[in-house]
C-alpha positions in Angstrom: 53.2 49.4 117.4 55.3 49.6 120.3 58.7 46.9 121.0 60.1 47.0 123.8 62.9 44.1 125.3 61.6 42.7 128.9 63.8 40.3 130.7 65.9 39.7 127.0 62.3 38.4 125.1 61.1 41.2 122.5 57.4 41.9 123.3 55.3 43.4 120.5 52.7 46.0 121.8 50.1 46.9 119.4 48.3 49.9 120.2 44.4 50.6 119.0 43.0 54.2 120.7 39.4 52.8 121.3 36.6 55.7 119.9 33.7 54.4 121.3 32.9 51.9 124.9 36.5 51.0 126.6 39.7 48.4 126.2 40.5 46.6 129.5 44.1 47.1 130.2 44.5 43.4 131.5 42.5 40.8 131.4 40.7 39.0 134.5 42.7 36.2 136.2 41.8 34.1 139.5 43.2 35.7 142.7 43.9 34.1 145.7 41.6 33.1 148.7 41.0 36.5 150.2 43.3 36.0 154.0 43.5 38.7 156.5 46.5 38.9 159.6 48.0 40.9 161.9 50.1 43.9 160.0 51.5 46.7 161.1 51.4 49.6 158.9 54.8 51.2 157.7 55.9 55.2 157.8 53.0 56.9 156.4 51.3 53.7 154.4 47.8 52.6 155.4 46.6 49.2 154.6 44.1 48.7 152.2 41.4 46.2 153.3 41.4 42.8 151.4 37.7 42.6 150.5 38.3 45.7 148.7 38.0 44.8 145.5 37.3 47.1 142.4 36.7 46.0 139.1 38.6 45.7 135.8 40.4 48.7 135.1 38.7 50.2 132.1 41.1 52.3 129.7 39.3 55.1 127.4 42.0 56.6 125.1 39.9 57.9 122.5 40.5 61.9 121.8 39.6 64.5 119.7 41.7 65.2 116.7 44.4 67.5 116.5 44.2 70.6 115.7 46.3 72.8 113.4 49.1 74.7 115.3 49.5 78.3 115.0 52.5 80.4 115.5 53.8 80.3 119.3 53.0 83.5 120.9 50.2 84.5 118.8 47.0 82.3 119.8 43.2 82.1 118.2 41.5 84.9 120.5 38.8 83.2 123.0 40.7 79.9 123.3 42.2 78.2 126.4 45.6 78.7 125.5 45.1 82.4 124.4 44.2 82.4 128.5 47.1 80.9 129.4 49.2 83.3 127.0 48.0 86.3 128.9 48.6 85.2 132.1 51.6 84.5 130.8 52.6 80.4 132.5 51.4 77.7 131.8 50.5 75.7 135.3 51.2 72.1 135.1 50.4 69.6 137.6 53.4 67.5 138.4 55.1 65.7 140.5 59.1 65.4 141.9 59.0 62.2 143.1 59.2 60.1 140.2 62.7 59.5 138.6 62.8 59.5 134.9 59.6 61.1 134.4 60.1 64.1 136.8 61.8 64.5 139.8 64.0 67.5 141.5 67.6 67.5 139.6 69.7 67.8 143.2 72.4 70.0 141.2 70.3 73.0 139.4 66.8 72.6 141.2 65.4 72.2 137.8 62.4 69.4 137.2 63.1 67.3 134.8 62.3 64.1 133.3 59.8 62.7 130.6 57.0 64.1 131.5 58.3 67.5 132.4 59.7 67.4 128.1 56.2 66.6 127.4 54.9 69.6 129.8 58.2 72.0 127.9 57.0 71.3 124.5 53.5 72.4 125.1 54.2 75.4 126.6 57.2 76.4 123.5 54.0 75.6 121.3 52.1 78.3 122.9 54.5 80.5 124.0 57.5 80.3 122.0 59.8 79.7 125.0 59.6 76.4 126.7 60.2 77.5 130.3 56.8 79.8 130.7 55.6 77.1 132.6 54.7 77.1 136.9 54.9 73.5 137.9 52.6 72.8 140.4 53.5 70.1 142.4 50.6 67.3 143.1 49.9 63.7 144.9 48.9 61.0 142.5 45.1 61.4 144.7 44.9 65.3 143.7 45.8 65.0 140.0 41.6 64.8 139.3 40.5 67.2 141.7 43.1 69.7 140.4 41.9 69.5 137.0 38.1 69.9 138.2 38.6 72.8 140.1 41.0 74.5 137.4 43.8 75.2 139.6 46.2 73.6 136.9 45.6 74.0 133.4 47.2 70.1 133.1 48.4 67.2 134.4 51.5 65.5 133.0 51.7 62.6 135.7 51.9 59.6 134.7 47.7 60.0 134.0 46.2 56.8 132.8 43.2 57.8 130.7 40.5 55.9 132.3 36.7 55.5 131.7 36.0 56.8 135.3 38.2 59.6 135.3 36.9 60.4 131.9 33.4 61.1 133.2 35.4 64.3 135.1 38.5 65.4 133.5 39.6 65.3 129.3 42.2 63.8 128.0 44.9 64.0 125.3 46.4 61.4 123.1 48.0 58.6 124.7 51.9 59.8 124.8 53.4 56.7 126.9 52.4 53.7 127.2 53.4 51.6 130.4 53.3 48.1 131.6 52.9 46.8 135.2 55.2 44.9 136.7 57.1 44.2 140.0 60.1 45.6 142.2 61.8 43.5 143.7 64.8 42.7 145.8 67.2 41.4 143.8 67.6 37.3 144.7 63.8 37.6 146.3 61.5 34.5 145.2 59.3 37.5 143.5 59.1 37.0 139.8 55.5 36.7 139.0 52.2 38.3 139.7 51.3 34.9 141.8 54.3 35.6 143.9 52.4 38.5 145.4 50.2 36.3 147.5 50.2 37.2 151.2 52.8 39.2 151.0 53.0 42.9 151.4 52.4 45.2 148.3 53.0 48.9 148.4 51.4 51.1 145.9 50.3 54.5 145.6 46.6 55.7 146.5 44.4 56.6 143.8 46.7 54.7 141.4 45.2 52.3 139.0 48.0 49.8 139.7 46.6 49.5 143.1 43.2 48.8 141.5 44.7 45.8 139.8 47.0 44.1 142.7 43.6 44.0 144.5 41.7 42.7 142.0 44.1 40.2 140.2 45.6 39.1 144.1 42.9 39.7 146.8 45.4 37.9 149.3 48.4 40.0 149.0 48.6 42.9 151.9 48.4 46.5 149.8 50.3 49.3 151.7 48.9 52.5 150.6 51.5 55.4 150.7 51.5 58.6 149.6 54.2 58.7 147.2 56.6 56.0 144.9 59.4 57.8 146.5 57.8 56.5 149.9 57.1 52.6 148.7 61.1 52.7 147.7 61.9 53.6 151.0 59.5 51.1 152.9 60.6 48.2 150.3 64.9 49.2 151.5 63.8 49.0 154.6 62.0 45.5 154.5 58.6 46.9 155.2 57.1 45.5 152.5 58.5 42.7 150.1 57.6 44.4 147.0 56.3 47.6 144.5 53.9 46.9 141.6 53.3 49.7 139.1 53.7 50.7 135.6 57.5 50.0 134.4 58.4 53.4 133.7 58.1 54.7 137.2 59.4 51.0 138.4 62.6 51.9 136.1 63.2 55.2 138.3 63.2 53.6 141.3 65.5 50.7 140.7 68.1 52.8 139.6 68.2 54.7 142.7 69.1 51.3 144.3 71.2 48.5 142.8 69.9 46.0 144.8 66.8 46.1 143.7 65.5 45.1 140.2 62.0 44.7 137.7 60.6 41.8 137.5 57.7 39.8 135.9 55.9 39.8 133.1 52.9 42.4 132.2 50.4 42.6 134.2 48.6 45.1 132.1 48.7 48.3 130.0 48.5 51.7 130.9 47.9 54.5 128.9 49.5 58.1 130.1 47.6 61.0 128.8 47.7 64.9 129.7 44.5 65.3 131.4 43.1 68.8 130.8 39.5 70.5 132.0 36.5 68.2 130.9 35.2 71.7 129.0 38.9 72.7 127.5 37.9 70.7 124.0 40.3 73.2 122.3 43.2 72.9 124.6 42.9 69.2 124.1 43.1 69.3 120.2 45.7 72.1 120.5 47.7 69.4 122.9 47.0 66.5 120.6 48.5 68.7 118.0 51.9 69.4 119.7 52.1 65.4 120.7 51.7 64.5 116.6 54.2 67.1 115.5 56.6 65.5 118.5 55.7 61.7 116.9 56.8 62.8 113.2 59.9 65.1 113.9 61.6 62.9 116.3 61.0 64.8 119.7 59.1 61.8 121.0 62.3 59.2 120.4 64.6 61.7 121.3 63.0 61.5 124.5 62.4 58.0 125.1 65.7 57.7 123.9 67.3 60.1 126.4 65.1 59.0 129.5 63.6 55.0 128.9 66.0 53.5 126.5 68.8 52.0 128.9 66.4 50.4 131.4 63.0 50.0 129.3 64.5 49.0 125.3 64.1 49.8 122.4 60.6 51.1 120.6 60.1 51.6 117.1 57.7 54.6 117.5 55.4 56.6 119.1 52.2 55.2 120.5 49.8 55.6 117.5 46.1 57.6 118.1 43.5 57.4 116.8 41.1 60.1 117.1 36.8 60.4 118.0 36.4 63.2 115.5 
């Protein structure tokens, strides 16, 4: 179980890892009369055209069990990871443009954030030294196709573990759990998910937040961009009222501006995973290892603690798995 304090009301999350069919991360609700107008199209973001409207956003967490660590540096012989030790890095599809969870530190140059601690421990669990690790820097659009054509050997961004994607890519464990909700200008009549009608949403392509602004709001006008970093910048500069997406990456964003803040209450779960090659089985149990030796010496609250804490609340614990076999 998962607690975390939104808008001063403590919110109890339990967490079930599904191991067979899927959990729908939020349930249907009654959008608006699909309107179309005039709109120009901000910067770099396309519109998204209102009678686009996917389905229920299926989440499939389940995982193979973890698998037995050995000593860093000295890897089972014809695995994944004794691959990776050879070559000597691991690659790690990333991005810099999401504060808290990794972005660019503007002093050293260094990427940091939660994600990039999640990406450190794996590689100190193969190699012994956390920093053997290229980053490889990724849109949220190329995360999939990165991991299908093997030029990463994971993806530590913000990757929901969804059925569809799961028909391509593995995943982990769930390691972070999210919640969508809305930025906001501070003062602006936005405070619900019904407040999103008509007006202008920005969200990130190949996201599954923008999956569910269309479906649970077919009026509002989505502004597809390239980057969060890129829906902050239209939302300053009034080209679009708001930003809807999981509350970790919403966190990052309104600290960069104080006059901007998270608001409303959950839309919906989503359930971050490290997505891996769909035939890397023993990378996946080797990963699911390092994530349960993280939930039961502390590494995983250190982190929350460190990075989600001040803005996000308190939790009690690590998301709990539950594994396929």
């Amino acid at each position: 179980m998962m607690r975390r304090i939104l808008g001063g009301v403590a919110l109890a999350v339990t967490v079930t890892l599904a191991t067979a069919g899927c959990v729908v991360s939020a349930p249907e609700a009654p959008g608006d009369a699909v309107t179309s107008f005039p709109q120009p199209i901000p910067g770099s973001g396309t519109v998204v055209p209102a009678d686009t409207l996917p389905g229920e956003v299926a989440m499939c967490p389940g995982t193979p069990s973890p698998s037995a660590l050995p000593t860093p540096g000295r890897m089972p012989a014809g695995t994944t990871m004794a691959s990776i030790l050879d070559r000597g890095r691991l690659i790690v599809g990333i991005d810099i443009g999401s504060n808290l969870l990794s972005f660019r530190d503007p002093i050293t140059g260094e990427i940091k954030g939660f994600d990039a601690d999640v990406a450190h421990q794996i590689a100190a669990a193969i190699f012994g030294d956390p920093n053997r690790i290229h980053f490889r820097i990724l849109s949220t659009a190329e995360r999939q196709r990165a991991l299908e054509e093997g030029t990463v050997d994971v993806v530590v961004k913000t990757m929901s573990a969804t059925c569809e994607r799961a028909e391509s890519v593995a995943f982990s464990a769930t390691y972070f759990i999210a919640q969508q909700r809305i930025l906001a200008p501070r003062g602006a009549p936005i405070n619900t998910v019904g407040d999103l009608s008509g007006r202008r949403v920005c969200e990130v392509r190949g996201t599954t937040s923008l999956d569910r602004v269309r479906r649970l709001v077919p009026s509002a006008v989505v502004i597809a961009a390239d980057s969060w970093s890129d829906c902050l910048v239209m939302l300053q500069q009034s080209q679009v009222d708001a930003v809807s997406t999981d509350d970790a990456i919403l966190a990052g964003l309104e600290q960069q501006d104080p006059n901007l803040t998270v608001t409303g209450p959950s839309m919906g779960l989503e359930y971050y995973a490290v997505g891996v090659g769909k035939n890397n089985t023993d990378l996946v149990r080797f990963i699911n290892g390092v994530l349960l030796r993280m939930a039961f010496d502390g590494t995983w609250m250190r982190l929350y603690n460190q990075w989600f804490a001040p803005s996000l609340g308190q939790v009690w614990s690590a998301p709990a798995a539950q594994y396929t076999g």
